[in-house]
C-alpha positions in Angstrom: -41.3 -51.1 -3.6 -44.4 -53.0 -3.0 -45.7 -54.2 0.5 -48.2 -56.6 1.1 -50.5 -57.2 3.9 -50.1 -60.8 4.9 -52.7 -60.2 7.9 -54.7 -57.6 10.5 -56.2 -58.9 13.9 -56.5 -57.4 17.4 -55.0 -58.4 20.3 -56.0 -58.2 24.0 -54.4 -58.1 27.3 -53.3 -61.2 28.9 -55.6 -59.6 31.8 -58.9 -59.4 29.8 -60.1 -63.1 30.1 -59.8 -63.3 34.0 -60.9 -59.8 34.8 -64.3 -59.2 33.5 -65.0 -56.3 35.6 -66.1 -52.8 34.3 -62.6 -50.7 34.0 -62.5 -47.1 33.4 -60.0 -44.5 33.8 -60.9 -40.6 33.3 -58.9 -38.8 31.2 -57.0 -36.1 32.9 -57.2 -31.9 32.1 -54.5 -32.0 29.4 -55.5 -35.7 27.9 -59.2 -34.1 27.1 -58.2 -30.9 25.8 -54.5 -31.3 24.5 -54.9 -34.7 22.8 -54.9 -34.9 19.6 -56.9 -37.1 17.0 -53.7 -38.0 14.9 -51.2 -41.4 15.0 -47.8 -40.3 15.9 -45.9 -42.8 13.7 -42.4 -44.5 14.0 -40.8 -46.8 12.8 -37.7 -49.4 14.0 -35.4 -50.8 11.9 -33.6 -54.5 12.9 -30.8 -56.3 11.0 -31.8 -60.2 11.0 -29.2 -60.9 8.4 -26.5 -62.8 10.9 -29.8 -64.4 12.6 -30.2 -67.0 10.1 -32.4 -69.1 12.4 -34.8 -66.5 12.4 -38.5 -67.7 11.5 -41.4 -65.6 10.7 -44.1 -67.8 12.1 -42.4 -68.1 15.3 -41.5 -64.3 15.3 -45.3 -63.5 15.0 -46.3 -66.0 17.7 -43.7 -64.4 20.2 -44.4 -60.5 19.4 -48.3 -61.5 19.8 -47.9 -63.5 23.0 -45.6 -60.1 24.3 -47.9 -57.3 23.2 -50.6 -59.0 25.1 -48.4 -59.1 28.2 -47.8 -55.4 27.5 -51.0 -54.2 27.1 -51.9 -55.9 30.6 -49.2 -53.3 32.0 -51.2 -50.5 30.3 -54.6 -51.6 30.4 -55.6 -47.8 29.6 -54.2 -48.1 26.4 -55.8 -51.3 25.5 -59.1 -49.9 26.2 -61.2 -47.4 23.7 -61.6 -43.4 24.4 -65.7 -42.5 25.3 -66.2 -39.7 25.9 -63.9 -38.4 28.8 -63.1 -41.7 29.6 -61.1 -44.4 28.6 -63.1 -47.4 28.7 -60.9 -50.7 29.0 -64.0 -53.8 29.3 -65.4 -52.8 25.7 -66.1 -55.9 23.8 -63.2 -54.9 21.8 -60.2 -53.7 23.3 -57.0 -54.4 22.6 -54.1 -52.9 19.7 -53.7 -53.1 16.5 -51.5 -56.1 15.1 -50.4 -56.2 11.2 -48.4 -58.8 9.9 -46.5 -57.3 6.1 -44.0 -58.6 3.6 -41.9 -56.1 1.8 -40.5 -57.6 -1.2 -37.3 -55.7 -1.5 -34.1 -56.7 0.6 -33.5 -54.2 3.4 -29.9 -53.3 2.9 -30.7 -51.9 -0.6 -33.7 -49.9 0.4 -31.4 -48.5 3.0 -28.6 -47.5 0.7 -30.3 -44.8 -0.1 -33.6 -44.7 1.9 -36.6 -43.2 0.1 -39.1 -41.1 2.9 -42.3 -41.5 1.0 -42.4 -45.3 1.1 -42.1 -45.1 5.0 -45.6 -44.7 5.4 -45.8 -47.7 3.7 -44.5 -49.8 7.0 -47.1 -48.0 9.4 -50.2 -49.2 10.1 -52.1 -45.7 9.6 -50.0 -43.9 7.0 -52.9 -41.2 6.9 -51.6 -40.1 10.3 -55.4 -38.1 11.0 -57.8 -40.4 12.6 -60.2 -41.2 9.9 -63.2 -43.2 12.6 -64.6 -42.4 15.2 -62.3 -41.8 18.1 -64.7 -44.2 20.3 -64.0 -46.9 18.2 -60.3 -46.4 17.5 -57.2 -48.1 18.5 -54.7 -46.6 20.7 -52.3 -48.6 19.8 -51.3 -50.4 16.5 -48.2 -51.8 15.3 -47.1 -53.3 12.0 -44.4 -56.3 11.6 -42.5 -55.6 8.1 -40.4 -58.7 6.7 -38.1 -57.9 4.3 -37.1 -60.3 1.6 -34.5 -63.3 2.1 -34.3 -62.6 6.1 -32.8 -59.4 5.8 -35.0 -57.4 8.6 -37.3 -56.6 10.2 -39.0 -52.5 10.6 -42.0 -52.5 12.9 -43.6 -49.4 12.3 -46.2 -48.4 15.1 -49.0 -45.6 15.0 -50.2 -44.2 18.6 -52.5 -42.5 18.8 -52.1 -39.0 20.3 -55.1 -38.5 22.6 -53.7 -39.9 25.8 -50.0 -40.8 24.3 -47.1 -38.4 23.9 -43.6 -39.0 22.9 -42.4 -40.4 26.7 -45.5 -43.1 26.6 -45.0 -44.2 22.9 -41.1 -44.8 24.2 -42.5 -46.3 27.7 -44.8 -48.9 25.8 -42.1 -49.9 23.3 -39.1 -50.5 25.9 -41.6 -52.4 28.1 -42.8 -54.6 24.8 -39.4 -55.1 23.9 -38.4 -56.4 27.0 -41.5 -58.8 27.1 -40.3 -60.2 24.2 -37.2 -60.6 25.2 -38.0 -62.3 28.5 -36.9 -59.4 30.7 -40.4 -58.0 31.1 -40.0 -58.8 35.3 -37.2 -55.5 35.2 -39.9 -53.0 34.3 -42.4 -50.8 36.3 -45.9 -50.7 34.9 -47.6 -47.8 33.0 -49.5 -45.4 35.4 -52.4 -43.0 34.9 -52.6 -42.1 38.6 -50.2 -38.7 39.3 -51.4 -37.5 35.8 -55.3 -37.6 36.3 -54.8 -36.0 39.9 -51.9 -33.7 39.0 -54.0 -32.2 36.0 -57.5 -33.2 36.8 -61.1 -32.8 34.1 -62.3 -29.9 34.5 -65.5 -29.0 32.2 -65.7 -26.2 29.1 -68.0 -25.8 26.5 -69.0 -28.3 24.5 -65.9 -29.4 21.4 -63.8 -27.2 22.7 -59.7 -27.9 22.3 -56.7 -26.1 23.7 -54.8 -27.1 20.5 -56.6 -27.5 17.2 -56.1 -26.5 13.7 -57.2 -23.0 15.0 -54.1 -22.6 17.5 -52.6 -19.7 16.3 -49.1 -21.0 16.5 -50.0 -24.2 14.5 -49.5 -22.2 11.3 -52.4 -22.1 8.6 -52.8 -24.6 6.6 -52.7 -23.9 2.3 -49.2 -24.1 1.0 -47.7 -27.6 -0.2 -45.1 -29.3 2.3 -42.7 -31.4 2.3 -40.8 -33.2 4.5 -37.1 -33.6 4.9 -34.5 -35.9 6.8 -31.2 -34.4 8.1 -28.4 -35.9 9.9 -26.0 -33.9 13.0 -23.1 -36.6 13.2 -21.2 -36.1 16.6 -18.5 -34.1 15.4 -21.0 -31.4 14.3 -23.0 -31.5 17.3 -19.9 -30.8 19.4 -19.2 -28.4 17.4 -22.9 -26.6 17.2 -22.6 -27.0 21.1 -19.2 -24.8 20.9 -20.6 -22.2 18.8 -24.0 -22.0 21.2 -22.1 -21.3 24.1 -22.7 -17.9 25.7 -22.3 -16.2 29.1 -25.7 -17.0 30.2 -25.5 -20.3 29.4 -22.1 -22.0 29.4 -23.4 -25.6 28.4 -26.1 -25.6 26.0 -27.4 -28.9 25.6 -26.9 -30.9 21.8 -30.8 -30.5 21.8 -30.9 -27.0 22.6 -27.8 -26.2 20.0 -28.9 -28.1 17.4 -32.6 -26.7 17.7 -31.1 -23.3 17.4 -29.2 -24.0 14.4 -32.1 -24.8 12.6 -34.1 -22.5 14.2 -31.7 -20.2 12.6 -31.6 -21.0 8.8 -35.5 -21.6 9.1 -35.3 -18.0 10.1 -33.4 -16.8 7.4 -34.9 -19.2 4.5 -38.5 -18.1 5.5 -37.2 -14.7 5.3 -35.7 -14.8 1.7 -39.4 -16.1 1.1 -41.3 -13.0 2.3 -38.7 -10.6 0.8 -39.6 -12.5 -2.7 -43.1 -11.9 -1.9 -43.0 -8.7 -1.4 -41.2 -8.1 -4.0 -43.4 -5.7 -6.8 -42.8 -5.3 -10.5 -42.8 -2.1 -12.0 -44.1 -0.7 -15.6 -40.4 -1.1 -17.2 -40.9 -4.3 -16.2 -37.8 -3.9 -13.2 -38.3 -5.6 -10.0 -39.1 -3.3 -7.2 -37.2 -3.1 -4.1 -38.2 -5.0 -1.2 -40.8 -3.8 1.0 -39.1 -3.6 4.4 -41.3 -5.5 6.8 -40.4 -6.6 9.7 -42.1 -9.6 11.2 -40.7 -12.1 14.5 -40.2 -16.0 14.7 -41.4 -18.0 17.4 -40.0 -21.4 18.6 -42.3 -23.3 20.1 -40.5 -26.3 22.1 -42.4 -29.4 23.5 -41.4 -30.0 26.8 -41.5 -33.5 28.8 -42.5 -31.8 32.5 -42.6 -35.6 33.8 -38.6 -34.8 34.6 -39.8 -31.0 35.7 -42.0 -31.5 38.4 -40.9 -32.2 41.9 -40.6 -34.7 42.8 -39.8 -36.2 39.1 -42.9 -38.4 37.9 -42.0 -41.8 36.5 -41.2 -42.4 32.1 -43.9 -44.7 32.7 -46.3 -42.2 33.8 -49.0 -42.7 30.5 -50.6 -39.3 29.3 -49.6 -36.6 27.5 -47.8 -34.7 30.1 -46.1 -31.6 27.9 -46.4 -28.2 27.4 -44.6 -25.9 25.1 -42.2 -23.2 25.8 -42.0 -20.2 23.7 -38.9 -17.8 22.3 -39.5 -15.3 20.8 -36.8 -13.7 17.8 -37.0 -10.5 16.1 -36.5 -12.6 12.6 -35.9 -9.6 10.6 -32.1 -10.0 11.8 -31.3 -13.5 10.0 -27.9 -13.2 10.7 -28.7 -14.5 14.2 -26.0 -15.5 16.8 -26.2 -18.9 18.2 -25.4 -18.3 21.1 -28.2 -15.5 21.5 -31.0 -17.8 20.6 -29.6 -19.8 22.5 -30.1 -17.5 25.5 -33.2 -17.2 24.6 -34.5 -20.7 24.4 -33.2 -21.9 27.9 -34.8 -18.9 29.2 -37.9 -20.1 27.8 -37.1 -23.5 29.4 -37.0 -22.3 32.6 -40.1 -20.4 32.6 -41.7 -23.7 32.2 -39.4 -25.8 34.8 -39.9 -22.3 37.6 -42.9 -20.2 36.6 -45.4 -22.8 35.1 -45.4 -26.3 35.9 -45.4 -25.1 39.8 -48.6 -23.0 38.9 -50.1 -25.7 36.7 -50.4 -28.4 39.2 -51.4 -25.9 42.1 -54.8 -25.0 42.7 -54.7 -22.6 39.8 -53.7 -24.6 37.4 -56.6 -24.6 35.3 -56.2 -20.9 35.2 -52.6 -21.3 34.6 -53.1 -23.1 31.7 -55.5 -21.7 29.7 -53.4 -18.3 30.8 -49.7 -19.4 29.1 -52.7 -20.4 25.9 -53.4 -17.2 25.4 -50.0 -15.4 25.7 -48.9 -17.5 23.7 -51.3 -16.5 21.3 -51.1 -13.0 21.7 -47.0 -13.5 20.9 -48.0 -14.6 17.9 -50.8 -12.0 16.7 -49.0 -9.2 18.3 -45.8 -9.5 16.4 -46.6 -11.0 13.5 -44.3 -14.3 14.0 -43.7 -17.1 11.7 -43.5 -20.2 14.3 -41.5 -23.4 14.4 -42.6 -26.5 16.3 -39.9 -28.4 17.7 -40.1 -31.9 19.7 -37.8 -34.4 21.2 -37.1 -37.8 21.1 -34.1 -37.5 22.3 -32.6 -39.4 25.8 -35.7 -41.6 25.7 -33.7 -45.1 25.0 -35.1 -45.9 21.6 -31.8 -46.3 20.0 -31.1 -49.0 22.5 -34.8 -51.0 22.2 -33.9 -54.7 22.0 -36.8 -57.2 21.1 -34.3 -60.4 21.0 -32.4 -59.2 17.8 -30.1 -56.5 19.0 -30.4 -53.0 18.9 -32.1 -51.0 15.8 -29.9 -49.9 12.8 -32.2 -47.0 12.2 -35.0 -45.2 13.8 -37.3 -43.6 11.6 -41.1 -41.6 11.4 -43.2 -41.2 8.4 -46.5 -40.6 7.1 -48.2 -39.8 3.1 -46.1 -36.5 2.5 -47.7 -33.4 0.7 -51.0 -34.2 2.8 -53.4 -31.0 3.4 -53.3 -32.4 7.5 -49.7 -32.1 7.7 -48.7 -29.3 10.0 -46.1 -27.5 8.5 -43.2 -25.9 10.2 -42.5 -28.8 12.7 -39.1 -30.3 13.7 -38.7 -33.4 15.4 -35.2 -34.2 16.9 -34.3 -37.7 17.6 -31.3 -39.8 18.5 -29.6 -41.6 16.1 -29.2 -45.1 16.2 -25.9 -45.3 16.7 -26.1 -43.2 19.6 -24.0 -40.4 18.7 -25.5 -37.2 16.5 -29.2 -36.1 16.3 -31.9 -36.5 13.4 -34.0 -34.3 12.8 -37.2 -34.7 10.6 -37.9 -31.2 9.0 -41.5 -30.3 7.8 -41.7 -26.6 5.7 -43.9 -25.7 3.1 -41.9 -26.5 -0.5 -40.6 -22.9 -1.3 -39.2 -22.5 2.4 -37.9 -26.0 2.3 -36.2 -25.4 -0.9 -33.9 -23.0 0.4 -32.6 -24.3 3.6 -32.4 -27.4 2.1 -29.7 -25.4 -0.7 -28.4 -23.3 2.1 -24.3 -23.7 1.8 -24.0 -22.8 5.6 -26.7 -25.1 6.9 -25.2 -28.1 5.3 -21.7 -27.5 6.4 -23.3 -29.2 9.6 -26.2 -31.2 8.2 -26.2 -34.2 6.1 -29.6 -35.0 4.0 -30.7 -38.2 4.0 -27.5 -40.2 4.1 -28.0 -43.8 3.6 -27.9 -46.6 6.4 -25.2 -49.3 6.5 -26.4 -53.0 8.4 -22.9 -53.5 10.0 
């Protein structure tokens, strides 16, 4: 399916011309040493079929003329990262703006939607930041017209220094509305509680909290792959059911469903070190399997903009996370839901009543670089395979309007099979029909294999249905 780029240019904030000043804004504690230098990529799909008025030209003028009033409402995303700084007056500021044709109708690539070509409709399908970050774009989005009017996918790549998933959704929904005309009924982007809440604090020189070296961001080397699977509402509720436990009577569909896979990750990695372990003998038999025991971690990004007391705004920009950590003895694969479970929220609310209050007091540098290294010894001590899991969940995308109705299908993607991918990451987001849960599953190909054959795990999850415009 071939896409062509029709056009690239920059555009600026509406407020650049008339304020010529100097602007910068200093990154905060967690921007400098948290933020990554990768695109976080997603993509919306619109249905323009029963628009038949719609015209590309005039689309293109009214998403350009919006995005600049967007960016004037987070000028510290318009600007370029120097150093610890976000400079915003640089000669050229501004996002990203790619105009494509995709000459393929969008109802048949939806039929039966193919993963790999999705990094075809992103403006940075590499994902890693391949400049300079002082000369990069924060922001970049890419307008995708399908053949004979039949939609639109605007892909968008953000880049992860100072944006995490709450600011990505923040800046959509408020570019959205300016397209719309309803741009008057939202706040604007904020940098203020996050640079004073977590503010710079020196360490040595290239130094990151989170790098390739984190020990729960497992080694790179095998081959991965990545996989989309479906949780329709029925099989939600009934996840939710089966999660249900004495100490905690009302898991969350994001909690259950993260356990399920949590637990048939579990078990497929599992089947995968038995294998290995496996040794042949000189008759040739297969030897029995080495007993070892070994532990799983689930490491869970957490929003703390909802945490902290009092709540910060969505619109608060930064990346304003940390990650909780549970901790399985994996050797039992036969897990109970409702045990992990336990386990998870308990994690959850050592980051809602033990950290966040800690990390934003006058220890909080300590506090941070503290929960670091426990959660590094988890992993060293006990030998634990670990799972990444992030939320999109509850953030509104499934409900972003930019004047033609709400998206048929929400989507991420990137060049699969790439040495940068991280493997062993889940992200969870809302479908667009606004009942079920997605979730985009990265494993290396022999682990992925198995879950992805796994009877029990797709009793509840779908892969890769197709999409229908109605």
């Amino acid at each position: 399916m071939e896409v062509e780029i029709i056009s690239r240019e920059i555009i600026r904030s509406a407020a650049f011309q008339r304020d010529q000043q100097q602007k910068t804004f200093p990154l905060s504690l967690l921007d400098i040493y948290i933020g990554g230098q990768t695109y976080t990529p997603i993509i919306l799909f619109y249905s323009t079929k029963k628009n038949q008025s719609n015209n590309n030209e005039n689309t293109i003028s009214s998403l350009k003329l919006s995005l600049s009033k967007t960016l004037a409402r987070f000028p510290m995303l318009a600007g370029r990262i120097k150093g610890n700084f976000v400079d915003y007056c640089s000669y050229n500021n501004g996002a990203l703006f790619v105009e494509a044709s995709v000459k393929a109708s969008m109802a048949d690539f939806l039929k039966n939607p193919v993963l790999q070509f999705l990094a075809n409709l992103i403006p940075f399908p590499d994902i890693v930041l391949k400049e300079p970050l002082e000369t990069a774009v924060q922001v970049a989005a890419q307008v995708n017209f399908f053949s004979c009017g039949t939609g639109i996918a605007l892909g968008f790549s953000f880049l992860h220094k100072m944006i995490d998933g709450a600011t990505m959704s923040a800046f959509i929904k408020t570019w959205a509305a300016s397209n719309e005309g309803t741009l008057e009924k939202l706040a604007c982007g904020s940098y203020e509680a996050s640079s004073s809440l977590f503010p710079p604090r020196e360490i040595s020189s290239g130094y990151n909290l989170i790098s390739s070296e984190t020990p729960f961001l497992v080694a790179q080397g095998k081959q991965s792959s990545s996989r989309r699977f479906v949780f329709d509402a029925m099989a939600v509720s009934n996840l939710k059911v089966r999660a249900k436990s004495q100490s905690v009577p009302n898991p969350t569909s994001v909690e259950a469903v993260t356990c399920f896979i949590w637990k048939y990750a579990m078990k497929a990695t599992s089947t995968c070190k038995s294998l290995d372990n496996k040794e042949v003998v000189g008759n040739g038999k297969e030897a029995s399997c080495v007993d070892t025991k070994w532990g799983s971690l689930l490491v869970h990004i957490v929003n703390m903009r909802r945490r902290i007391q009092p709540p910060l705004s969505e619109y608060e920009v930064g990346n304003i996370f940390w990650m909780s950590c549970a901790y399985h003895e994996a050797s039992d694969t036969d897990a109970n839901l409702g045990d992990l479970e336990t386990i998870l929220r308990q994690s959850l609310l050592e980051i809602t009543n033990d950290f966040i209050p800690k990390a934003i007091g006058e220890d909080g540098f300590e506090t941070i670089l503290s929960s670091l290294h426990q959660l590094g010894l988890a992993y060293y001590a006990k030998g634990s395979e670990s799972f990444i899991f992030s939320s999109w969940c509850n953030m509104g995308l499934n409900t972003v309007n930019f004047g033609w109705n709400k998206p048929i299908w929400i989507a991420t993607g990137g060049k699969p099979n790439e040495s940068s991918m991280i493997p062993n990451i889940i992200l969870l987001m809302d479908r667009a029909s606004g009942e079920g849960i997605e979730a985009w599953i990265t494993l290396d190909d022999e682990t992925m294999n198995l879950l992805e054959n796994d009877y029990e795990f797709l009793e509840f999850a779908s892969p890769n249905p197709g999409i229908t415009l109605d």
